[in-house]
C-alpha positions in Angstrom: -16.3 11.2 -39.5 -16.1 7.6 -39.9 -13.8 7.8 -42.3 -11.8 9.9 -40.3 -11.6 7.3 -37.5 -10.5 4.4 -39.3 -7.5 6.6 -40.8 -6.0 7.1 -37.1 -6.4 3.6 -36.4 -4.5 2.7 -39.5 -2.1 5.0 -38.6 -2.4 7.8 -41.2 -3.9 11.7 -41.1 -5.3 13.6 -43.5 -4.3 16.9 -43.1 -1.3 16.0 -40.6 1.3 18.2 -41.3 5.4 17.4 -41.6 7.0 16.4 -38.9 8.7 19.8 -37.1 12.8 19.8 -37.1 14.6 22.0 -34.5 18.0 23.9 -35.8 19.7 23.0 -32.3 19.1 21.4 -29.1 18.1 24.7 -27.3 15.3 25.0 -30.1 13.5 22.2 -28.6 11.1 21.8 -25.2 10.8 18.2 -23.9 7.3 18.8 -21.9 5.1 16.1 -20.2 1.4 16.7 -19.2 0.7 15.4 -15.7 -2.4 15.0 -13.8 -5.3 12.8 -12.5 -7.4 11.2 -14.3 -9.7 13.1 -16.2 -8.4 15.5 -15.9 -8.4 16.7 -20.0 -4.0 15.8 -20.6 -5.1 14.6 -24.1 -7.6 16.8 -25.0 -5.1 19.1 -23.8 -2.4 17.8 -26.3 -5.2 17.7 -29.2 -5.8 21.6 -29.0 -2.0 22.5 -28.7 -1.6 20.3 -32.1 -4.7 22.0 -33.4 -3.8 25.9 -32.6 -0.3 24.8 -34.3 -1.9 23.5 -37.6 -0.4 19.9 -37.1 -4.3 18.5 -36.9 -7.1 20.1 -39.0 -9.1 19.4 -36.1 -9.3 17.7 -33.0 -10.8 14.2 -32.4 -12.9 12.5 -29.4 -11.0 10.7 -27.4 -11.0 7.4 -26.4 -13.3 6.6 -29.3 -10.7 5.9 -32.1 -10.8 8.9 -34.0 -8.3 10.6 -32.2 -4.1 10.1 -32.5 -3.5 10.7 -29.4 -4.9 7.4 -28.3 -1.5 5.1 -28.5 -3.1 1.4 -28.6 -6.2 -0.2 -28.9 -6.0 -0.9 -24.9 -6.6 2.5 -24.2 -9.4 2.8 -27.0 -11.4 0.3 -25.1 -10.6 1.7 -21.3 -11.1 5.1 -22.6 -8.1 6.3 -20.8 -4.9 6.9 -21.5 -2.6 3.8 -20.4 0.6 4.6 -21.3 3.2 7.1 -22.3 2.3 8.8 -25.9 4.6 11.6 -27.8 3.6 14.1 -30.3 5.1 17.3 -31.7 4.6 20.7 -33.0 6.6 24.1 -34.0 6.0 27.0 -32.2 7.5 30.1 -33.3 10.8 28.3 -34.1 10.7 26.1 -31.3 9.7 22.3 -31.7 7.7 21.1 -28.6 7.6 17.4 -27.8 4.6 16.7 -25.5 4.3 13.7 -23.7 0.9 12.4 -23.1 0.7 10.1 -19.5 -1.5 7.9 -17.5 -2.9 9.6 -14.4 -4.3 6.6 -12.7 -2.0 4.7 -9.9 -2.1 1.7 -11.6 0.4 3.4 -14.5 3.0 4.9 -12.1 5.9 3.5 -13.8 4.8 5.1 -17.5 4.6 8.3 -15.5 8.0 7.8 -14.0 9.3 7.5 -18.0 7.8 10.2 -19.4 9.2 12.2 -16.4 13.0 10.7 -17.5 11.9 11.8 -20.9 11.2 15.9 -20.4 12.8 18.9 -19.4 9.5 20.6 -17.9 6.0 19.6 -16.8 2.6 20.9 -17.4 0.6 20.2 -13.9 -2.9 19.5 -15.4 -5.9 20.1 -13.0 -10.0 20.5 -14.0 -11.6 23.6 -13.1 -14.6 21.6 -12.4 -12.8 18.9 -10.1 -11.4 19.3 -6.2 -7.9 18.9 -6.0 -7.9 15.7 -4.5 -5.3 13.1 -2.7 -4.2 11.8 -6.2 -3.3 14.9 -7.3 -0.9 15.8 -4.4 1.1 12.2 -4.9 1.3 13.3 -9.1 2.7 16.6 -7.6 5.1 14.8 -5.1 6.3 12.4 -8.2 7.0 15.8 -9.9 8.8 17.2 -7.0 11.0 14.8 -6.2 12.6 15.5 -9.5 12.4 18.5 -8.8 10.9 19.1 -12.5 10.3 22.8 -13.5 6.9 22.7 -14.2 3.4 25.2 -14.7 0.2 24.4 -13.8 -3.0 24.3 -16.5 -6.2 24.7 -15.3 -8.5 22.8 -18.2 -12.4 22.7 -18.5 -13.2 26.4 -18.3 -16.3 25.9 -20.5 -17.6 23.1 -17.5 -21.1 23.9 -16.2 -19.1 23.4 -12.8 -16.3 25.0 -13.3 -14.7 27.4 -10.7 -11.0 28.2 -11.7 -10.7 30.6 -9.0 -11.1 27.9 -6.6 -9.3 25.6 -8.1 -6.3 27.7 -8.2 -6.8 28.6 -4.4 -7.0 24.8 -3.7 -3.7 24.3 -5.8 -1.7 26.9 -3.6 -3.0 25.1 -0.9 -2.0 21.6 -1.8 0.8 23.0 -3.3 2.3 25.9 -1.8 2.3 29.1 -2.1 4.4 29.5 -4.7 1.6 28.2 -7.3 0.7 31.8 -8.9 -1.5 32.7 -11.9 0.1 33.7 -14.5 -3.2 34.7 -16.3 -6.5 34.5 -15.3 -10.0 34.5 -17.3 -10.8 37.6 -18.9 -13.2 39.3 -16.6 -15.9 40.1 -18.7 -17.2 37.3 -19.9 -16.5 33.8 -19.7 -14.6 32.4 -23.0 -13.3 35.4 -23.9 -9.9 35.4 -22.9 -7.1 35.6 -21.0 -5.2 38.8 -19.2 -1.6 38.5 -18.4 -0.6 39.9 -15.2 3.0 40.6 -16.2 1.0 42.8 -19.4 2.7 46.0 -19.5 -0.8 47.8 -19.1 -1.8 48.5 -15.7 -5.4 45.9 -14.4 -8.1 47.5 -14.0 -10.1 44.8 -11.2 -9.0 45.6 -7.7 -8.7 41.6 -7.2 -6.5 41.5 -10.6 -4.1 44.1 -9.2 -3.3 42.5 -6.1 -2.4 39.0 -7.7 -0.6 40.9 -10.3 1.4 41.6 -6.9 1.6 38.8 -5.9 3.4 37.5 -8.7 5.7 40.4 -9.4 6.6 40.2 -5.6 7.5 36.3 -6.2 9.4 36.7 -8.8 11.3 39.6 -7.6 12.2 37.0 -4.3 13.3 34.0 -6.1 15.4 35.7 -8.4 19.0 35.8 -8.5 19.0 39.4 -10.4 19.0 41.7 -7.4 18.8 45.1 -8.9 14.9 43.7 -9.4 14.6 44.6 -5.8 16.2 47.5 -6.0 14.4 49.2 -8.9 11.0 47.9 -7.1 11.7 49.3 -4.0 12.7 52.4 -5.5 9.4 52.4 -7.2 10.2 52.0 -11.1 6.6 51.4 -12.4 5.6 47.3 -12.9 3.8 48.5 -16.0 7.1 49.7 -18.1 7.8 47.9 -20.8 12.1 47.5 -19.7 10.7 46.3 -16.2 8.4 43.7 -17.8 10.9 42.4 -19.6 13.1 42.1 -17.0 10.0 40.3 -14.8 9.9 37.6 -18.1 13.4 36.6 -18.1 13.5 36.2 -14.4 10.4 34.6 -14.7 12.4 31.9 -16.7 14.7 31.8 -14.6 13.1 31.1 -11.7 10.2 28.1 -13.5 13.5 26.5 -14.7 15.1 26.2 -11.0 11.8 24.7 -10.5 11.0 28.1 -7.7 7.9 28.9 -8.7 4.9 27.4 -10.7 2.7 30.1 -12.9 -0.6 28.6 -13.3 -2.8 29.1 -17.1 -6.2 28.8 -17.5 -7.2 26.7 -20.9 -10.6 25.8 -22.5 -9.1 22.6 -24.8 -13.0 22.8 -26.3 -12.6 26.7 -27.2 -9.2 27.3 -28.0 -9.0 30.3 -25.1 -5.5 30.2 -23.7 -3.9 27.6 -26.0 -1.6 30.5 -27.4 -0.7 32.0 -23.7 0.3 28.4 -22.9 2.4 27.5 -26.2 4.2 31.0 -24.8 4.8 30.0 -22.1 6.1 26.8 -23.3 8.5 28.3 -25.8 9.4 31.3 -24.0 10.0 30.3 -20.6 10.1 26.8 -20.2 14.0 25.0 -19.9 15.7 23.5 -22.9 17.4 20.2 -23.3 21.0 21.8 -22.2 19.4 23.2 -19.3 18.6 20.2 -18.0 21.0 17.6 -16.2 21.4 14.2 -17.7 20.8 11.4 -15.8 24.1 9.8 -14.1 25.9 7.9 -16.7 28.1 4.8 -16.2 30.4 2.5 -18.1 29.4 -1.1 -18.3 32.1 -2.0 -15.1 30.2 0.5 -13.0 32.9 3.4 -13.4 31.6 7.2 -13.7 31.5 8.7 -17.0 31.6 12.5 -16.3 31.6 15.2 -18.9 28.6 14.8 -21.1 26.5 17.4 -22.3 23.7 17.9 -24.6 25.9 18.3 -27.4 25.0 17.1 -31.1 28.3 16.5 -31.8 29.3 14.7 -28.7 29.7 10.7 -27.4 25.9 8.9 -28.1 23.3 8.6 -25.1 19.7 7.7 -25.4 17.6 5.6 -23.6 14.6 3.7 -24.3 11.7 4.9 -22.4 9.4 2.5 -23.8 8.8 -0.7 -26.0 6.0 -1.6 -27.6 5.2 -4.5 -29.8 2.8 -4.2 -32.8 1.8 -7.0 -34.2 2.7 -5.6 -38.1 5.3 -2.8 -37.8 7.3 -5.6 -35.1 8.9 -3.7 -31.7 9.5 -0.2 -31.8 11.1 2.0 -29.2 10.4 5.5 -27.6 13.7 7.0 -27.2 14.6 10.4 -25.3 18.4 11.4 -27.1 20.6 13.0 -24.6 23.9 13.3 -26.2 25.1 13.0 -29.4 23.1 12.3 -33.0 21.3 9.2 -33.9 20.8 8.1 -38.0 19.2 5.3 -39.6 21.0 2.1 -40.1 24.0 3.0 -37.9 25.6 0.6 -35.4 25.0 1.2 -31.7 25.4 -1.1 -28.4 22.7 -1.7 -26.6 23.3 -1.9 -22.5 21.2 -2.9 -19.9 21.8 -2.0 -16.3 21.4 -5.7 -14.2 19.2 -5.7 -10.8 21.0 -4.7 -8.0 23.9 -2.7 -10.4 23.3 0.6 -8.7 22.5 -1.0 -5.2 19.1 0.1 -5.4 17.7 -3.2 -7.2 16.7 -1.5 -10.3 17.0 -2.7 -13.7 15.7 -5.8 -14.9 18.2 -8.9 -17.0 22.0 -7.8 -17.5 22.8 -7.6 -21.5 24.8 -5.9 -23.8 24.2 -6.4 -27.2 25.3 -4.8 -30.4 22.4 -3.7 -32.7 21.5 -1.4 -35.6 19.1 1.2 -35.4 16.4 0.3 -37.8 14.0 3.2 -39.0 13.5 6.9 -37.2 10.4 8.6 -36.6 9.3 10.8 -34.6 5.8 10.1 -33.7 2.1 11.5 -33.8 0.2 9.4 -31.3 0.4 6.1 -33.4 1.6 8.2 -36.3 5.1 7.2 -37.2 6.8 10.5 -39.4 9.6 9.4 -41.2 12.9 11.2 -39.7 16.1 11.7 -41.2 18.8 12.2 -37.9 17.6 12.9 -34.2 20.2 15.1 -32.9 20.6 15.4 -28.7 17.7 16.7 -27.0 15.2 15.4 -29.3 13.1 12.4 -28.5 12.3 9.7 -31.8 10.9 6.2 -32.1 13.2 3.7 -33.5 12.2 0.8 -35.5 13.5 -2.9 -35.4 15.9 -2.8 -32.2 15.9 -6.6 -31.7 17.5 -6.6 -28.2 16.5 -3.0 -26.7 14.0 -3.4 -23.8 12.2 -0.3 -22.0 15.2 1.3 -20.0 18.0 0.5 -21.9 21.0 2.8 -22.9 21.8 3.2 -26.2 25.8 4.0 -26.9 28.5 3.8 -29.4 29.6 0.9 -30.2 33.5 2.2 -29.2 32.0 3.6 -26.0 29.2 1.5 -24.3 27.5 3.8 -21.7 24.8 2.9 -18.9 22.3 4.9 -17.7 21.2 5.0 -13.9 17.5 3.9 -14.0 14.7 5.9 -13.2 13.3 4.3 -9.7 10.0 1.9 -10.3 7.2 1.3 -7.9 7.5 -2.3 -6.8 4.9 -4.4 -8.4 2.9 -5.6 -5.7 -0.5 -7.1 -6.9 -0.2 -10.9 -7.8 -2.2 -12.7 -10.6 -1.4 -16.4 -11.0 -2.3 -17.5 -14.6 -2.3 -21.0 -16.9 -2.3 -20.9 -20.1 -5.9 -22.0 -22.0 -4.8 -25.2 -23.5 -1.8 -26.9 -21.8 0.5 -27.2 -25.2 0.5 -24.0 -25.4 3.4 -23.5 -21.9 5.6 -22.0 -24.7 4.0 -19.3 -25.7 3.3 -18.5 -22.7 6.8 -18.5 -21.6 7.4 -16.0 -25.2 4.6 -13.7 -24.1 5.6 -12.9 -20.7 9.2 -12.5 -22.1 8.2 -10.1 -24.1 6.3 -8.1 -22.2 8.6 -8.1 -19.3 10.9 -6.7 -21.7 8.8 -3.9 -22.7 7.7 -3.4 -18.9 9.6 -2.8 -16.2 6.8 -2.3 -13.9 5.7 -5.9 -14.5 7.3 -8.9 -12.7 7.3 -12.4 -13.7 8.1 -15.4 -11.3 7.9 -18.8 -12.1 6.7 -20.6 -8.1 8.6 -23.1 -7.8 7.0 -24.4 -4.9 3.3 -24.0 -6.0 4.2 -24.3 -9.6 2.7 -21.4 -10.5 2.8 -18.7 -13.1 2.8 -15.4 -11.0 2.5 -12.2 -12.6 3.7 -9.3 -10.2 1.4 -6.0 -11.5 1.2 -2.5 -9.9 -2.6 -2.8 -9.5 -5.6 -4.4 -11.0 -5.5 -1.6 -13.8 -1.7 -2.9 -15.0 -3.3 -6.2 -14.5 -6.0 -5.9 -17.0 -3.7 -4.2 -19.5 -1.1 -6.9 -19.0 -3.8 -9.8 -19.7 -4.9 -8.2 -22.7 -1.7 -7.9 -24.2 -0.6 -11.3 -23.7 -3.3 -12.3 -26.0 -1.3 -11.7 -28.9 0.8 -14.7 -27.9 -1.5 -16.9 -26.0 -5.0 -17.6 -24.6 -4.9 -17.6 -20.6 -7.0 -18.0 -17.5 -6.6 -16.4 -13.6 -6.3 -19.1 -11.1 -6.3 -18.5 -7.2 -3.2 -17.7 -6.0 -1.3 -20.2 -3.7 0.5 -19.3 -0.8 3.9 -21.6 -0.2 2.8 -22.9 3.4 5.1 -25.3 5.3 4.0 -27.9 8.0 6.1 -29.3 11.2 5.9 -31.5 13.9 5.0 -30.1 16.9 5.3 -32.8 19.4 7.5 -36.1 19.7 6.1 -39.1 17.5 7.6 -42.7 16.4 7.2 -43.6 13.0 7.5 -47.5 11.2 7.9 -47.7 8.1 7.6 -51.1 5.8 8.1 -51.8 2.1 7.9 -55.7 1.1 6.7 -56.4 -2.6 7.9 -59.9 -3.9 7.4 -59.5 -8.1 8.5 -61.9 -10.9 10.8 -63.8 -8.8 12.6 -60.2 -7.6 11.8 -59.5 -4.2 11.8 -56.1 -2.3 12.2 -55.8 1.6 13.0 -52.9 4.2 12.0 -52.0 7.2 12.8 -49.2 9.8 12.0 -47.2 12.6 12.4 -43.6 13.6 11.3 -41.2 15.8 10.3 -37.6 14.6 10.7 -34.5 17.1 10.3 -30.3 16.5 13.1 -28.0 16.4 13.6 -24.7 16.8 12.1 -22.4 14.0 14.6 -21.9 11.4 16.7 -25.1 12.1 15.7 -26.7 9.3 16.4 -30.6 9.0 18.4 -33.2 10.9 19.2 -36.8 10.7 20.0 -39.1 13.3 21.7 -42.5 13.2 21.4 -44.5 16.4 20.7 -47.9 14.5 22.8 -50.5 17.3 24.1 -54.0 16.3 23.2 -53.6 11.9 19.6 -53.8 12.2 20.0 -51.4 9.0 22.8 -51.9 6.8 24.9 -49.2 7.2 25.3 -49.0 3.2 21.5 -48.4 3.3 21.4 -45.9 6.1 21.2 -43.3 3.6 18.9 -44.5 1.4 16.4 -44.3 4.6 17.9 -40.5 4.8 16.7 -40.0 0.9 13.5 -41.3 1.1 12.5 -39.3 4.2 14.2 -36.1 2.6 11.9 -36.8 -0.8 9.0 -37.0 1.9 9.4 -33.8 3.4 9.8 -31.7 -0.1 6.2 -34.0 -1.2 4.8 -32.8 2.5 2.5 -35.3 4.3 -0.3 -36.1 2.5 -1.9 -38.4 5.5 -3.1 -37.7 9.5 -3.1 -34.0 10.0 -0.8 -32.9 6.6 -1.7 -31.2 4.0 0.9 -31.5 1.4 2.9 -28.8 2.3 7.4 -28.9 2.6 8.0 -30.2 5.7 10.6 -27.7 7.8 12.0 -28.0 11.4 12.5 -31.6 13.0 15.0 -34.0 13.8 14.9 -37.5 12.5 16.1 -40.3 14.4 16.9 -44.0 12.9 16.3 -45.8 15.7 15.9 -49.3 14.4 14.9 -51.6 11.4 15.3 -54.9 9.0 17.3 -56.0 6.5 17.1 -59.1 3.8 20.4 -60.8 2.6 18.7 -60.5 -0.9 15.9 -58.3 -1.4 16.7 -55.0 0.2 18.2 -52.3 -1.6 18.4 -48.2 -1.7 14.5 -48.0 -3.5 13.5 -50.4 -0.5 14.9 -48.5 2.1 14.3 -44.9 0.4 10.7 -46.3 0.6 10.9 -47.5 3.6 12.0 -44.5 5.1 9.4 -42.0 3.5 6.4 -44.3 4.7 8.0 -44.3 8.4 7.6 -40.2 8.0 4.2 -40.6 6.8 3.0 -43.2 9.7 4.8 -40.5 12.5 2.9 -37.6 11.3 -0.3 -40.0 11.5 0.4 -40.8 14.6 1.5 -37.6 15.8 0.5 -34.2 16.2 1.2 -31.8 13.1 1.0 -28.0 12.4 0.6 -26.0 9.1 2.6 -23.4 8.8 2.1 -19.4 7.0 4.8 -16.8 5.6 4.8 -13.7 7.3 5.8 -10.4 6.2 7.2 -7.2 7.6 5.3 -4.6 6.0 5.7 -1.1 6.5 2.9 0.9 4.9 3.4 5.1 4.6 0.1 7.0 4.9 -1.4 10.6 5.6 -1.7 11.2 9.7 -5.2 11.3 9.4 -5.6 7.8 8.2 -3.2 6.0 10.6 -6.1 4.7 12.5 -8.1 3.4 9.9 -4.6 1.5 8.1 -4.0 -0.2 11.9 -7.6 -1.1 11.9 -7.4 -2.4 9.0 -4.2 -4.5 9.6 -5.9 -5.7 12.6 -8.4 -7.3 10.6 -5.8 -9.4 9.0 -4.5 -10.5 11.2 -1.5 -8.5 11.3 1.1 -7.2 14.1 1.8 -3.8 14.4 5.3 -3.6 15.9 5.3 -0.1 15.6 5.2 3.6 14.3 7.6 6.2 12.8 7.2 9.8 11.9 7.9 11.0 8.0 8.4 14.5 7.1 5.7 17.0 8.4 1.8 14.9 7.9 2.9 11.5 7.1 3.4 8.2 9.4 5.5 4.9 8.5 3.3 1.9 10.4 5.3 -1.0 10.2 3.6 -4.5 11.0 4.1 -8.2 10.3 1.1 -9.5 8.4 0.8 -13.1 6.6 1.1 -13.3 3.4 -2.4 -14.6 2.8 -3.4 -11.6 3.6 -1.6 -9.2 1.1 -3.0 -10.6 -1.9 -4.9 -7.7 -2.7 -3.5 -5.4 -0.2 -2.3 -3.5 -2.5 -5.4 -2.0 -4.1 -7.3 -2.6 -0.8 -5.1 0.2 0.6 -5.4 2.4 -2.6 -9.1 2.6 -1.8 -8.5 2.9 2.0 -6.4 5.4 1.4 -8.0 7.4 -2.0 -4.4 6.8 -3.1 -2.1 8.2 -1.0 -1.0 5.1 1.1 2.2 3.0 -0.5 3.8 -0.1 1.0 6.1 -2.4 1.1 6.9 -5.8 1.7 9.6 -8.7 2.5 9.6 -12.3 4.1 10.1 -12.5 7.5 9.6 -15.7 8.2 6.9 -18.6 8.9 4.4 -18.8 12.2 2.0 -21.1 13.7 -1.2 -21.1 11.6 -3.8 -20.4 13.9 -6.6 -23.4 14.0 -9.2 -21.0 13.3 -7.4 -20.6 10.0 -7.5 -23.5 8.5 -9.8 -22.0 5.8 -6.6 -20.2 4.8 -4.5 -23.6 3.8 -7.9 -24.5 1.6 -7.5 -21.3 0.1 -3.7 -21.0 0.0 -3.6 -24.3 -2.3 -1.1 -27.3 -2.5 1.9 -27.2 -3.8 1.9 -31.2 -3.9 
């Protein structure tokens, strides 16, 4: 057993059989496994490699012994983390199943794995409601409008109650959620019947959902002399009719029309073979699925592609990973044409903002060479020879691919539109252990952005932090971990960029008279400070009479109280913030024949600033954001009390689709730090937001604990 372990983590199987080949594109089925968490995806994966002899047996997961477990991050969470391929042959069909996370936290490795198939198996436990974090993993689905079945797993589960989780699912669902096979009525574990089985059911209960689902698939399909021969009574047990019922059932899954649900014990083996059926038999090809929208470089429309072996290359990356002693290798999903080792290929990738949706990441287009092909096992890498269109392979050694990048022909770069990513929204300020090491820092976070389009880095310019823009404390955790194989790193508090202003009239002097080594140093001035509108930014006033101030040196006063405001007021009521919104008036001042000069008078000038806010009256200032979080009806109460509580203004409410409500508020930005996993809990997943500057208010003087906790950006 042991022994076993430690060959998966090293990356080789005993027993693993060759990897499967596919004669043609239609003689492959892209599939990913979705679902919430625990719901048994990888187990699930693990007895579909099992029942077609790729394993010898299956492993635990999340303890090592398994390949399914990608990394070593998800050993240690016990969960999976990220996107993970493996295939099988199933009756002359080779099935790639995609493995992803089901937590929140991993939305944008869902969102790949989604670009990456053809069809979707729905996972849900029979032992589990079907809660609010299934229905958004069911709304990501639809939206794509993915074909897809759903598996009920964990039939053997002292708990388990598969009837009622399949009544649940057609009620979150709809009603077109329809067993295609139910549990074997006599005793649990031993099987499965088919309702489309040309013998008639015997179980009242069995006969009408047998009904049901002839009835269904009669409705959506586009062969009407279905209807016709139903209605005229042909009997639904005949062998022609049942066939007939099969190919419009595959007809109707692949226009995504109606959703046959299978039962599967993972721990048994009951069902694996149904579902590797219905898989192969009746799930959508490669060619009968559309590609994504491709474009050339200059943003022009490149119609005409197919899934065609023969045809122009298109693959994309859909995901990068870095191991520390194979290098970077990449996922990638073949759409068109034929990829083979060592061949020369450009590498495009789509710039933020191409497509007018801000997606993408850093413009580049690069020409590389594809290094070695595999197609993969978990961590498993099984040496390929060509990847033809449809298939999906890892690639070995692409120096300049990152996680969403096209891959072309070198005589015909193509783009790919981006799949859409949740916007990062949870922020984690970090410094590096030991303060030499600012360059690897700067080479970890490269790298991982690269492999991570979910993951944001900004570099604050005015707190001079390190930000690190995650999609929840999950992505967070992951994110840390794997930058430790470039640098050692602590969390700091994150500091909010506040501002300060004047908020009444106030007269400043300002004096700088040093006399060293014989070199003397003399200026003097006066000025009078007053607030402007919000948003007017700065002014400077010269209403110096009769050359008090030399004009030459006028300025040099304007420069010093200019590098004043950026260093904030660190005296009177200041607190070191930028200093926005006032006018500056040069009122009057001093001058020596000799000793002044520009450092004189810039000095001068930034000590009459400091002496007006001391004498003065000023006000910190806080960013605020418009915010428009989308939640369930039910909840809009507790999100607007909630909001209330920090502080926020609710401006208003808008109505979304049938049970869903857009509340759109202004809330400072002190208070969105965690927001975003605040409302995750508030919500059991089902509230999103998002966020953008408005602009900067008033802090409120019962706030001042905010600025202490906000930071300095002095």
């Amino acid at each position: 057993m042991q022994e076993d372990a430690m060959s998966a983590k090293t990356g080789t199987s005993r027993g693993a059989a060759a990897a499967p080949t596919a004669a043609s594109p239609a003689a492959i089925r892209n599939v990913v496994l979705v679902g919430p968490p625990g719901s048994g995806k990888t187990t699930l994966v693990e007895a579909m490699l099992v029942a077609a002899g790729v394993l010898p047996r299956a492993g635990s997961v999340g303890d090592g012994s398994t390949v399914c477990d990608y990394d070593d991050a998800e050993i240690r969470q016990q969960r999976s983390v990220g996107v993970a391929c493996a295939s099988l042959s199933h009756d002359g069909v080779k099935v790639n199943l995609i493995d992803t996370p089901g937590y929140a936290d991993f939305l944008g490795e869902l969102r790949a794995g989604l670009r990456a198939a053809d069809a979707a198996l729905f996972v849900v436990a029979a032992n589990e409601d079907i809660d609010d974090a299934a229905n958004v993993l069911w709304q990501e689905c639809h939206q794509l409008a993915m074909p897809r079945a759903v598996v009920v797993t964990k039939l053997d589960h002292a708990r388990a109650d598969c009837p009622g989780t399949v009544a649940a699912a057609r009620t979150a669902f709809g009603e077109q959620v329809l067993p295609l096979y139910l549990p074997a009525p006599t005793a649990p574990g031993a099987g499965l019947t088919g309702l489309l089985a040309a013998e008639r059911c015997e179980a009242p209960d069995t006969e009408r959902q047998r009904g049901e689902l002839i009835e269904a698939i009669i409705e959506e399909s586009e062969d009407e002399s279905l209807l016709d021969r139903y209605l005229d009574g042909e009997p639904t047990d005949g062998a022609v009719l049942t066939k007939d019922l099969e190919r419009a059932l595959e007809q109707v899954l692949a226009r995504g029309s109606l959703f046959p649900v299978i039962p599967v014990c993972s721990n048994t083996g009951v069902g694996v073979a149904e579902l590797l059926e219905v898989i192969t038999a009746e799930f959508p090809g490669p060619p009968e699925h559309l590609l994504p929208e491709v474009f050339t470089p200059d943003g022009a429309a490149r119609p005409g592609l197919s899934c065609d072996p023969a045809g122009p290359l298109l693959a994309e990356v859909v995901r990068t990973t870095s191991d520390p002693y194979v290098g970077r290798v990449s996922l990638v999903r073949v759409f068109s044409g034929t990829i083979k080792p060592d061949s020369g290929i450009h590498v495009s990738g789509h710039c933020t903002g191409f497509f007018g949706d801000g997606s993408g990441h850093a413009d580049h287009d690069e020409d590389d060479r594809i290094g070695a092909l595999a197609f993969p096992l978990g961590r498993q890498q099984r040496p390929a020879t060509t990847v033809m269109a449809g298939d999906i392979c890892t690639v070995g050694r692409l120096s300049h691919a990152e996680t969403g990048d096209t891959l072309s022909d070198k005589a015909e770069p193509l783009v790919c539109k981006p799949w859409s990513m949740p916007d990062p929204l949870l922020p984690v300020a970090v410094v590096p252990h030991a303060k030499t090491d600012e360059d690897k820092l700067a080479v970890g976070l490269a790298r991982l952005a690269a492999e991570d389009p979910g993951l944001r880095i900004e570099r604050n310019p005015e707190t001079h932090q390190t930000v690190l823009w995650c999609l929840g404390e999950g992505h967070s955790g992951i994110v840390l971990d794997a930058l430790t194989h470039w640098v050692s790193v602590d969390t700091v508090a994150l500091r909010i960029a506040l501002r300060e202003t004047f908020v009444s009239r106030a007269n400043g002097h300002g004096r700088h008279v040093k006399q060293s080594g014989g070199h003397g140093q003399y200026a003097v001035c006066d000025i009078e400070v007053e607030p402007l509108a919000q948003g007017s930014g700065f002014e400077f006033v010269d209403r110096v009479v009769g050359g008090a101030v030399p004009r030459q040196f006028i300025p040099s006063v304007e420069k010093g109280v200019r590098a004043q405001l950026e260093r904030g007021l660190t005296g009177g009521a200041g607190a070191g913030y930028p200093v926005v919104d006032i006018r500056v008036t040069l009122l009057d001042g001093k001058a020596h024949s000799v000793d002044s000069s520009d450092f004189a008078f810039q000095m001068a000038g930034a000590a009459a600033l400091r002496d007006a806010a001391a004498a003065g009256r000023v006000r910190l200032l806080e960013p605020i954001d418009d915010v428009t979080v989308l939640v369930p009806d039910e909840l809009v109460g507790a999100v607007m009390g909630d909001l209330s509580a920090r502080r926020a203004r609710v401006v208003g409410t808008d109505k979304v689709g049938a049970d869903r409500t857009l509340v759109k508020a202004e809330v400072p930005q002190t208070e969105l730090i965690r927001y975003v996993v605040d409302l995750r809990s508030l919500t059991h997943g089902t509230g999103s937001f998002t966020r953008r500057f408005a602009r900067y208010e008033p802090l409120p003087e019962s706030s001042a604990s905010v600025a202490a906790h906000a930071g300095s950006s002095a």
